[in-house]
C-alpha positions as CSV (number, residue, x, y, z in Angstrom):
1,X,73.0,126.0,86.2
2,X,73.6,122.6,85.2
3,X,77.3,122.8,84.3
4,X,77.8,124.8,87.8
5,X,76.5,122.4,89.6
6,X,78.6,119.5,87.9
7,X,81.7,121.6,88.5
8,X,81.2,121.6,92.4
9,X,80.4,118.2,92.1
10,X,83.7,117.7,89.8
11,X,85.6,119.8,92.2
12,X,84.6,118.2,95.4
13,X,85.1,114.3,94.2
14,X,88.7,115.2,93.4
15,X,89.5,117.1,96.5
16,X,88.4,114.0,98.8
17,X,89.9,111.5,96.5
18,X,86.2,110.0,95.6
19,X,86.8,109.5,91.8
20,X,85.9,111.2,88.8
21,X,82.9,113.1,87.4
22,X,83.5,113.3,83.0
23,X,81.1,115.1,81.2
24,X,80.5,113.6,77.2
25,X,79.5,115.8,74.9
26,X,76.7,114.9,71.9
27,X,73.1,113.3,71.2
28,X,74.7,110.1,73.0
29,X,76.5,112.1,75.4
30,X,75.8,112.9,79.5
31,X,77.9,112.4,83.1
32,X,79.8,109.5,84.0
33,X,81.3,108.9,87.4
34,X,84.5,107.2,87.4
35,X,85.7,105.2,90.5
36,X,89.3,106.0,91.1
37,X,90.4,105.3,94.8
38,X,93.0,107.7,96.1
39,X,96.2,105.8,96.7
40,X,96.5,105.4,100.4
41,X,93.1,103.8,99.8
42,X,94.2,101.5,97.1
43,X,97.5,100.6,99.6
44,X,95.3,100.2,102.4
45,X,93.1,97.7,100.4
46,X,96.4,95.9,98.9
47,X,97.9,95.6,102.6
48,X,94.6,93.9,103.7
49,X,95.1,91.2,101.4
50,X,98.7,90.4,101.4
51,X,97.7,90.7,105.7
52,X,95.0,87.5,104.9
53,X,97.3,85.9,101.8
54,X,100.4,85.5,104.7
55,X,97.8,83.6,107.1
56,X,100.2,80.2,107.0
57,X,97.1,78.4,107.5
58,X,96.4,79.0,104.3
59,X,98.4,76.5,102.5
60,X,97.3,73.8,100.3
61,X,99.0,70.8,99.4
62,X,101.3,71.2,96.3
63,X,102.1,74.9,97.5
64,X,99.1,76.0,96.6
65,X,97.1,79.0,98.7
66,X,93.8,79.3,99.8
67,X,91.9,82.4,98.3
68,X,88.6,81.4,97.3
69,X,87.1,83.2,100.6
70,X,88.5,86.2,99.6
71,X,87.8,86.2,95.8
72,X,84.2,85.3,96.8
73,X,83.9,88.7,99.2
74,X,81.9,91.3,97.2
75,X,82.4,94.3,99.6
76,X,86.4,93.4,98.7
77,X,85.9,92.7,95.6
78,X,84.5,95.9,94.9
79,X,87.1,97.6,96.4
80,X,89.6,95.5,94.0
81,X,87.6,96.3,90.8
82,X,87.3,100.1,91.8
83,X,91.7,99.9,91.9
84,X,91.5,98.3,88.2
85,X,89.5,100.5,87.1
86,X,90.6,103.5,87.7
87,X,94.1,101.9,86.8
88,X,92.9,101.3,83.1
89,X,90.0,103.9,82.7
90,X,92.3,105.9,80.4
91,X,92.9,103.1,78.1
92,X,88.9,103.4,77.6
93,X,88.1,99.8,77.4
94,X,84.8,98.4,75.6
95,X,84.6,95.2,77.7
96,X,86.5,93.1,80.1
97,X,87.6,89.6,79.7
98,X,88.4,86.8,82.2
99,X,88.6,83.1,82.3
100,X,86.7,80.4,84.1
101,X,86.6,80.3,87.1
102,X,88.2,82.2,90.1
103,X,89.1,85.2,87.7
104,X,85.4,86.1,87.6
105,X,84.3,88.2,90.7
106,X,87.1,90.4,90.1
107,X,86.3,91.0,86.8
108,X,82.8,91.4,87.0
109,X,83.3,94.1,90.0
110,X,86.3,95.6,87.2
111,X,83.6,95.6,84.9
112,X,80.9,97.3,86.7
113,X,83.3,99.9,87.7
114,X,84.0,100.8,84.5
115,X,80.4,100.5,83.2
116,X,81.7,98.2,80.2
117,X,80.5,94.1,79.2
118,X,82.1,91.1,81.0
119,X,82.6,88.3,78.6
120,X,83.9,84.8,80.5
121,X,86.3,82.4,78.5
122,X,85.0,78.5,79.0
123,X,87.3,75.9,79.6
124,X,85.0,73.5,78.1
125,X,82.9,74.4,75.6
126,X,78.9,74.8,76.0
127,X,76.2,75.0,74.3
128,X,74.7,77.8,75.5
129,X,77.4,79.9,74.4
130,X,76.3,79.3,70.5
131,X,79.0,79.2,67.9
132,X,82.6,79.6,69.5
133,X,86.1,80.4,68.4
134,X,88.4,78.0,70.3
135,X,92.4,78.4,70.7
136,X,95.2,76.3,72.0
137,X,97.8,77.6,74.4
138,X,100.6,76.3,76.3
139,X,100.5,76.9,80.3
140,X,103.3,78.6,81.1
141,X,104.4,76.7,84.7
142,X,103.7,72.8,83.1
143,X,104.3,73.5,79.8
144,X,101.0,71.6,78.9
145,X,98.5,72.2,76.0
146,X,95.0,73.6,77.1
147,X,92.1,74.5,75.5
148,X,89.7,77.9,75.8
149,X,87.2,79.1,74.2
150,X,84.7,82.4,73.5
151,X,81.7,82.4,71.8
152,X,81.4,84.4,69.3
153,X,78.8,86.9,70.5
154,X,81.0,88.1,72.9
155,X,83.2,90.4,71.1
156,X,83.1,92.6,67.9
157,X,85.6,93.8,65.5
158,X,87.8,96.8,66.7
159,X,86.8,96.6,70.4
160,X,89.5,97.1,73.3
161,X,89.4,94.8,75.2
162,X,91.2,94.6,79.4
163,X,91.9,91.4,80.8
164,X,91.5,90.8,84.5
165,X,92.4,87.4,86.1
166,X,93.7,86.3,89.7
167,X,96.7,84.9,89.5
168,X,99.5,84.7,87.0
169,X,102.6,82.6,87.3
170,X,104.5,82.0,83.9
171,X,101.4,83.9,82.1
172,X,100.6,81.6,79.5
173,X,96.6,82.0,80.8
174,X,96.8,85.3,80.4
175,X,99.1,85.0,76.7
176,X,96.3,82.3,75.8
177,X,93.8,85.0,76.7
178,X,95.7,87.9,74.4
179,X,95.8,85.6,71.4
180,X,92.2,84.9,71.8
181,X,91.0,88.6,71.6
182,X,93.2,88.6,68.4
183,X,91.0,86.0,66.8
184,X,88.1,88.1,67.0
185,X,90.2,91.3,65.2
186,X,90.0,93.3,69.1
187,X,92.9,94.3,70.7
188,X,94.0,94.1,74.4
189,X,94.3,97.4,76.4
190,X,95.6,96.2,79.3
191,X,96.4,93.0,81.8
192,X,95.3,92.9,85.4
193,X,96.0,90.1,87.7
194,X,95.2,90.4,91.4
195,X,98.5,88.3,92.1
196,X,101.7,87.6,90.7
197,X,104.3,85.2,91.2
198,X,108.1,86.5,91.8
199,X,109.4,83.8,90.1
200,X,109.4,83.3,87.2
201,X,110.5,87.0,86.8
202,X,109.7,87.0,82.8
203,X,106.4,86.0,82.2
204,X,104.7,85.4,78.8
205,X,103.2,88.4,79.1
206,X,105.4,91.7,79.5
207,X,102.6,94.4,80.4
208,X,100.8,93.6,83.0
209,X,99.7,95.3,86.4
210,X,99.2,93.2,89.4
211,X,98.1,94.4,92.7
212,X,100.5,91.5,94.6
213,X,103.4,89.8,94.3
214,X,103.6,86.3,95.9
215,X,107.5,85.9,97.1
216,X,107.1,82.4,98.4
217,X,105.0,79.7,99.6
218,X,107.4,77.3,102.5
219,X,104.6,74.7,102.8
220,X,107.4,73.0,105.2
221,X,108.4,75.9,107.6
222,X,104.6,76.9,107.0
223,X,105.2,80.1,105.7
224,X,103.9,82.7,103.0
225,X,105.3,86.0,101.5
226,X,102.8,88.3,100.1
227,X,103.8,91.6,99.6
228,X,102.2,95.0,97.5
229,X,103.2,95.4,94.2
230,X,105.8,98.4,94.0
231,X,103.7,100.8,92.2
232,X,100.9,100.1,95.1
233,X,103.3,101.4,97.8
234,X,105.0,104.3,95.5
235,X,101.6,105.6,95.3
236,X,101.4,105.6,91.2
């Protein structure tokens, strides 16, 4: 009766587009719900914030772009960590990774979607975080040296590990970040930024799914380009 009942309930999630019901077998085993947002849902989310990204009021000095308001919006949020989730569900991450500090709403909603541990790379060491493994890395747009670190608790041998972030320009954050999970033997499933620079057009980092792409920032004509990523409007 049980197993009937999860097949309606299977059946009826994928016909509206409300995710995914999975049924795991063994001692350990039981029903996960996956969130997976249909894709004129995921479009209609992606639209919304290239809409708010394109506000001109928006610009900082330096060419820089206001988005703390919308990083800090948890209904959104949610919405965004729902899209990377159901992006990288198949890759069956173990935990989700992000650096300090704006990458961290989106990750944690990523995270909770996929029902997995968020662990949060430090800038500056503390010393809560116990005993930490620390790496050098070379920011992709200045081409300085920076520091990050991890404690040690926060990953194990053999995990896979997805990366979510905010923003990615050159990608050497997010390179930093890959190099990092190798030092604790783990291996990177998957990069997610919620936006991407056009330019520079290779990035330190080849795979990678953003949900933006940032054309151009004119902080003289006081203008901004945001659009969706391709495979947003394509539907993928």
């Amino acid at each position: 009766t049980v197993s009937e009942d999860l097949a309606i309930v299977r059946d009826v999630f994928a016909a509206e587009g409300l995710g995914k019901i999975e049924t795991i077998t063994g001692a350990a085993g039981g029903v996960r719900y996956v969130a997976m947002p249909p894709p004129a849902d995921i479009r209609a989310t992606v639209e919304e914030i290239c809409r708010e990204l394109s506000d001109s009021r928006r610009i900082l000095a330096g060419g820089f772009l206001y988005m703390s308001d919308l990083i800090s919006s948890p209904s959104l949020m949610s919405q965004v960590g729902a899209i990377f989730a159901g992006k990288f569900h198949a890759a069956q991450p173990d935990a989700v990774v992000t650096v300090e500090t704006r990458g961290i709403p989106i990750a944690l909603m990523t995270a909770w979607a996929l029902n997995v541990p968020l662990a949060i790379v430090r800038r500056v060491h503390r010393v809560t975080e116990g005993t930490v493994v620390t790496t050098n890395y070379v920011s992709g747009s200045s081409r300085r040296i920076e520091t990050m670190s991890l404690s040690r608790r926060a990953l194990t041998k053999g995990m896979r590990v997805l990366i979510v972030d905010d923003f990615m320009k050159a990608g050497g954050t997010a390179r930093g970040l890959v190099d990092l999970v190798g030092e604790f033997e783990a291996s990177v499933v998957g990069v997610g930024v919620l936006i991407a620079t056009a330019q520079p057009r290779e990035k330190l980092v080849r795979d990678y799914v953003s949900l933006a792409v940032l054309e151009a920032v004119d902080d003289v004509a006081k203008e901004v380009r945001v659009r969706p990523s391709d495979w947003v409007m394509e539907g993928a």
